[in-house]
NURO-400552 format. One record per residue (C-alpha): residue number from 1; residue in one letter; chain; x, z, y. Coordinates in Angstrom, 1 decimal. Each point is the difference from the previous one (the first is absolute). Layout:
rec nr: NUM; rest: A; kette: A; c1: X; c3: Z; c2: Y
...
END
This chain:
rec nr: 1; rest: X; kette: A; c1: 0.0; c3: 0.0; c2: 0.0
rec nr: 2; rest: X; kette: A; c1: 1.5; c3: -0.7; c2: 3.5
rec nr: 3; rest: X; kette: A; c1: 0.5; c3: 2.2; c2: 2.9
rec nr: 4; rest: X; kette: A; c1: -2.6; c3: -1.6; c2: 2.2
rec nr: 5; rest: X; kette: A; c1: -2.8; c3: 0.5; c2: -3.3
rec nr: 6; rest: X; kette: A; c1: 0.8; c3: 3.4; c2: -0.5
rec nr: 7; rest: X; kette: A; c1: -0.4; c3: 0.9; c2: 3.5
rec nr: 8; rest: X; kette: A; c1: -2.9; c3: -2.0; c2: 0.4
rec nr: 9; rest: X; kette: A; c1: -1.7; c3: 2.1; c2: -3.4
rec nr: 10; rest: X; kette: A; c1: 1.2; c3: 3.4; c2: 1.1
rec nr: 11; rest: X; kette: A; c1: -1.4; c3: -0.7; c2: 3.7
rec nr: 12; rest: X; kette: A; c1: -3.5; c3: -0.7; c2: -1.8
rec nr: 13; rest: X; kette: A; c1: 0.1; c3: 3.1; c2: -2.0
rec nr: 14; rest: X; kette: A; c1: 0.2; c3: 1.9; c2: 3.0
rec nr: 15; rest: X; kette: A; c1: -2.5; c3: -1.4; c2: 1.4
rec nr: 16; rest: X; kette: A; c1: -2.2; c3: 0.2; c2: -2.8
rec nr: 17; rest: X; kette: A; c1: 0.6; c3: 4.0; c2: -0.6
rec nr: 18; rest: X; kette: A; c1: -0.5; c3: 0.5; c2: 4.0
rec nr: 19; rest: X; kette: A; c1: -3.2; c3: -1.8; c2: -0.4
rec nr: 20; rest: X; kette: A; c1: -1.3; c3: 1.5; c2: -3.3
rec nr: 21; rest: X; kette: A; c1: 1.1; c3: 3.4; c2: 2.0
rec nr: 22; rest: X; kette: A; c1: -1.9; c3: 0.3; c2: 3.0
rec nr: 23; rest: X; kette: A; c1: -3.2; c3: -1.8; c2: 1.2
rec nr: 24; rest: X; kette: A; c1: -1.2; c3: 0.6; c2: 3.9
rec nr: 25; rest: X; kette: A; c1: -3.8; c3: 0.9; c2: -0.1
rec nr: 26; rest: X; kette: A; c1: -2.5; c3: 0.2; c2: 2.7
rec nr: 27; rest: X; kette: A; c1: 1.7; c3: 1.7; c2: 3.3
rec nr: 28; rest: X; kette: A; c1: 3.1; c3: 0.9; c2: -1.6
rec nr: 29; rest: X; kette: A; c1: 3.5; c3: -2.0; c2: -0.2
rec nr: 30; rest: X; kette: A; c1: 2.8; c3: 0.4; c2: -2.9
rec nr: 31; rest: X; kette: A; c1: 2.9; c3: -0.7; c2: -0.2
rec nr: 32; rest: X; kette: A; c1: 2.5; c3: 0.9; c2: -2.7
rec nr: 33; rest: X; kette: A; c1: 3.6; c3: -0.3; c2: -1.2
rec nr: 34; rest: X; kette: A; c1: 2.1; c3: -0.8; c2: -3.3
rec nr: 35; rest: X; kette: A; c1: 0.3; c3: 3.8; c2: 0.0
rec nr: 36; rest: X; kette: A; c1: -3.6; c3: 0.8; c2: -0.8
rec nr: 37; rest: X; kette: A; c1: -0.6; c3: 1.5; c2: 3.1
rec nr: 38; rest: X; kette: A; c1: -2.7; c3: -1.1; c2: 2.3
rec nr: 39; rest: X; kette: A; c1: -1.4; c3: 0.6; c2: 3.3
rec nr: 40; rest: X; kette: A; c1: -3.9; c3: -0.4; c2: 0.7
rec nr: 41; rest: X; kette: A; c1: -0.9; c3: 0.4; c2: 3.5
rec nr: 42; rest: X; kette: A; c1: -3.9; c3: 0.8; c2: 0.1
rec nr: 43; rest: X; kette: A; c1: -2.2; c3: -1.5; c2: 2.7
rec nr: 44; rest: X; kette: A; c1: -2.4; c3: 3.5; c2: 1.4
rec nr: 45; rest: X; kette: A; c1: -3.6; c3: -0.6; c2: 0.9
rec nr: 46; rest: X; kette: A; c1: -0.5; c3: -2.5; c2: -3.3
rec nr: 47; rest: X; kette: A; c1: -0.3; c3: 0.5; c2: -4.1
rec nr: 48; rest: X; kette: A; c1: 3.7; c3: -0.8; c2: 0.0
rec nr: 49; rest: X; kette: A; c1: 1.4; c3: 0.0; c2: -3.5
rec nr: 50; rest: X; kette: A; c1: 2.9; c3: -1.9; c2: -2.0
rec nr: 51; rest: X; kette: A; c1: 1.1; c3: -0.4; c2: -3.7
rec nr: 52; rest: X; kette: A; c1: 3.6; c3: 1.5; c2: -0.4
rec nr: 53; rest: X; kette: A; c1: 2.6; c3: 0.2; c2: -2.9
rec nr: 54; rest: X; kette: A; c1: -2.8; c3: -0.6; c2: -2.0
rec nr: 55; rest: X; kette: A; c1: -2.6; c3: 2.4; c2: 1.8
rec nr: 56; rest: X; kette: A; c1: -2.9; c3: 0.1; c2: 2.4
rec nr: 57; rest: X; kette: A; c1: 1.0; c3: 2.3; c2: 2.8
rec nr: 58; rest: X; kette: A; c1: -2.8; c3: 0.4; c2: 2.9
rec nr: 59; rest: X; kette: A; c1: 0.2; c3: 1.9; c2: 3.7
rec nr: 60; rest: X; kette: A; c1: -3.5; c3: 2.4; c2: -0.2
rec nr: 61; rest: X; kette: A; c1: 0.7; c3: 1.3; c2: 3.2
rec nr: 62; rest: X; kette: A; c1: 3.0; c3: 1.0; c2: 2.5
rec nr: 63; rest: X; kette: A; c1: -0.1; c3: 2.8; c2: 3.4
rec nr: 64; rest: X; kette: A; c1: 2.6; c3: 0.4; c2: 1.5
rec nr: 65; rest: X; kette: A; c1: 3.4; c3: 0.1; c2: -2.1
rec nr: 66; rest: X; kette: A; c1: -2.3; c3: 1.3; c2: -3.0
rec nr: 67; rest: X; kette: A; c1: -0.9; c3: -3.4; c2: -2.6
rec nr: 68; rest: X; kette: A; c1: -2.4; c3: 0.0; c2: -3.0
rec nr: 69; rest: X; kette: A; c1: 0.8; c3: -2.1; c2: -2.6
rec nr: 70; rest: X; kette: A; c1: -1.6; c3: -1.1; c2: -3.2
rec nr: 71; rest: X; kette: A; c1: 3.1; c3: -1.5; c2: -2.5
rec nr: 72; rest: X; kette: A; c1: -1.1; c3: -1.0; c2: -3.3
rec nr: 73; rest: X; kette: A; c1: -3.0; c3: 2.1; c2: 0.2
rec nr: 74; rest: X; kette: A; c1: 1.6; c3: 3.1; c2: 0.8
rec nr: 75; rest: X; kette: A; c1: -0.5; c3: 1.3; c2: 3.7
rec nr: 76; rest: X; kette: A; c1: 2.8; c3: 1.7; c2: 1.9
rec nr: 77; rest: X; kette: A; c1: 0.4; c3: 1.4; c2: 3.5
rec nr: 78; rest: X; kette: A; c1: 3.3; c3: -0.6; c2: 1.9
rec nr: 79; rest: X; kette: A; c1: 1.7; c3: 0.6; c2: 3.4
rec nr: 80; rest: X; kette: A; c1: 2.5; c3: -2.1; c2: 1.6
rec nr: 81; rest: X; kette: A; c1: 3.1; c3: -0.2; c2: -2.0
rec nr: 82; rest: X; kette: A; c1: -1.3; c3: 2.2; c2: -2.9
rec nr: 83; rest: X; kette: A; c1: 0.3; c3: -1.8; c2: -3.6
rec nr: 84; rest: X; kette: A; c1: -2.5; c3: 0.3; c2: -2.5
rec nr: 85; rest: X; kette: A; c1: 2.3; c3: -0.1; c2: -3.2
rec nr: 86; rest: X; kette: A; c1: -1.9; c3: -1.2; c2: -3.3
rec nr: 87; rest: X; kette: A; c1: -3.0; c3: -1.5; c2: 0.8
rec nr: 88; rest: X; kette: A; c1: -1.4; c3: -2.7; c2: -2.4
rec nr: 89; rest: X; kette: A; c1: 3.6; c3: -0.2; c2: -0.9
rec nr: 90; rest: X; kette: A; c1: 1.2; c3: -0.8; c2: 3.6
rec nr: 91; rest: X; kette: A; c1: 1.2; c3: 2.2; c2: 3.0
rec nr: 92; rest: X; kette: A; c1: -1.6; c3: -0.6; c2: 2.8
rec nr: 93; rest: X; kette: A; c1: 1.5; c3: 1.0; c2: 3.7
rec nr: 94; rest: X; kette: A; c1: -1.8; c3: 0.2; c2: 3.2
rec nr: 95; rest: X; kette: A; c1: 2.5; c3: -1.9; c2: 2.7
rec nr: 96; rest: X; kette: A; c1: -2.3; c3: -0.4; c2: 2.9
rec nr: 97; rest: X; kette: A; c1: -3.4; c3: 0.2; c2: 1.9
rec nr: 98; rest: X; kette: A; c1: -1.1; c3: -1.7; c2: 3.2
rec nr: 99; rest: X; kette: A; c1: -3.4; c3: -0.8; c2: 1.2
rec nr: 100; rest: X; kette: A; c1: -0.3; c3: -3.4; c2: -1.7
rec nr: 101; rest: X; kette: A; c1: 1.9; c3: 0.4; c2: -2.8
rec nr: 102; rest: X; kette: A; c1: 1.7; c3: 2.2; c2: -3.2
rec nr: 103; rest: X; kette: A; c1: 3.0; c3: -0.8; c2: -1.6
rec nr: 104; rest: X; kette: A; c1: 1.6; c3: 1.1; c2: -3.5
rec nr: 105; rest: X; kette: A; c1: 2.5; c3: -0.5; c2: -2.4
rec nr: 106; rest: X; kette: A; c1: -0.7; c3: -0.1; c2: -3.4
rec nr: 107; rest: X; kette: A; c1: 2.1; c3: -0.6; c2: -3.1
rec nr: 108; rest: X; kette: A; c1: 0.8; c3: 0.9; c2: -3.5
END
């Protein structure tokens, strides 16, 4: 196999698994890396939800730095910069809240 194939076939594989990863839902944006981590920033005001790693995660509601989330069917609380370790298999941090919008990280 030449150079230029193999590059071409290990540039589609990443693609793919970035893909297969992470799909943006209704008010929300993801993005993620090789690494399995991901950040979802969450639109406020809508049903904003998005599949990651594999699971649903969805913003239920958000005051101030405080953010309730439902992640793989299991609903956790956080404040800004606290991680929820272990949930649904994932951990789950809190990195920001502004009045438009709330922004994770997420990864395996």
């Amino acid at each position: 196999m030449t150079r230029l194939a193999r590059f071409g076939a290990a540039a589609l594989l990443s693609l793919t698994l970035l893909t297969a990863c992470s799909q943006s839902g209704e008010g929300s944006d993801v993005s993620c890396g090789l690494d399995q981590q991901c950040t979802v920033t969450f639109d406020r005001g809508v049903d904003a939800k998005a599949e990651v790693l594999g699971v649903e995660a969805k913003l239920v509601s958000a005051q101030d730095d405080r953010v309730t989330l439902n992640v793989g069917g299991e609903e956790l609380t956080l404040t800004v910069g606290e991680t929820g370790t272990d949930v649904a298999g994932l951990k789950v941090t809190l990195e920001g809240v502004t009045e438009t919008q709330v922004k994770l990280k997420i990864s395996r």
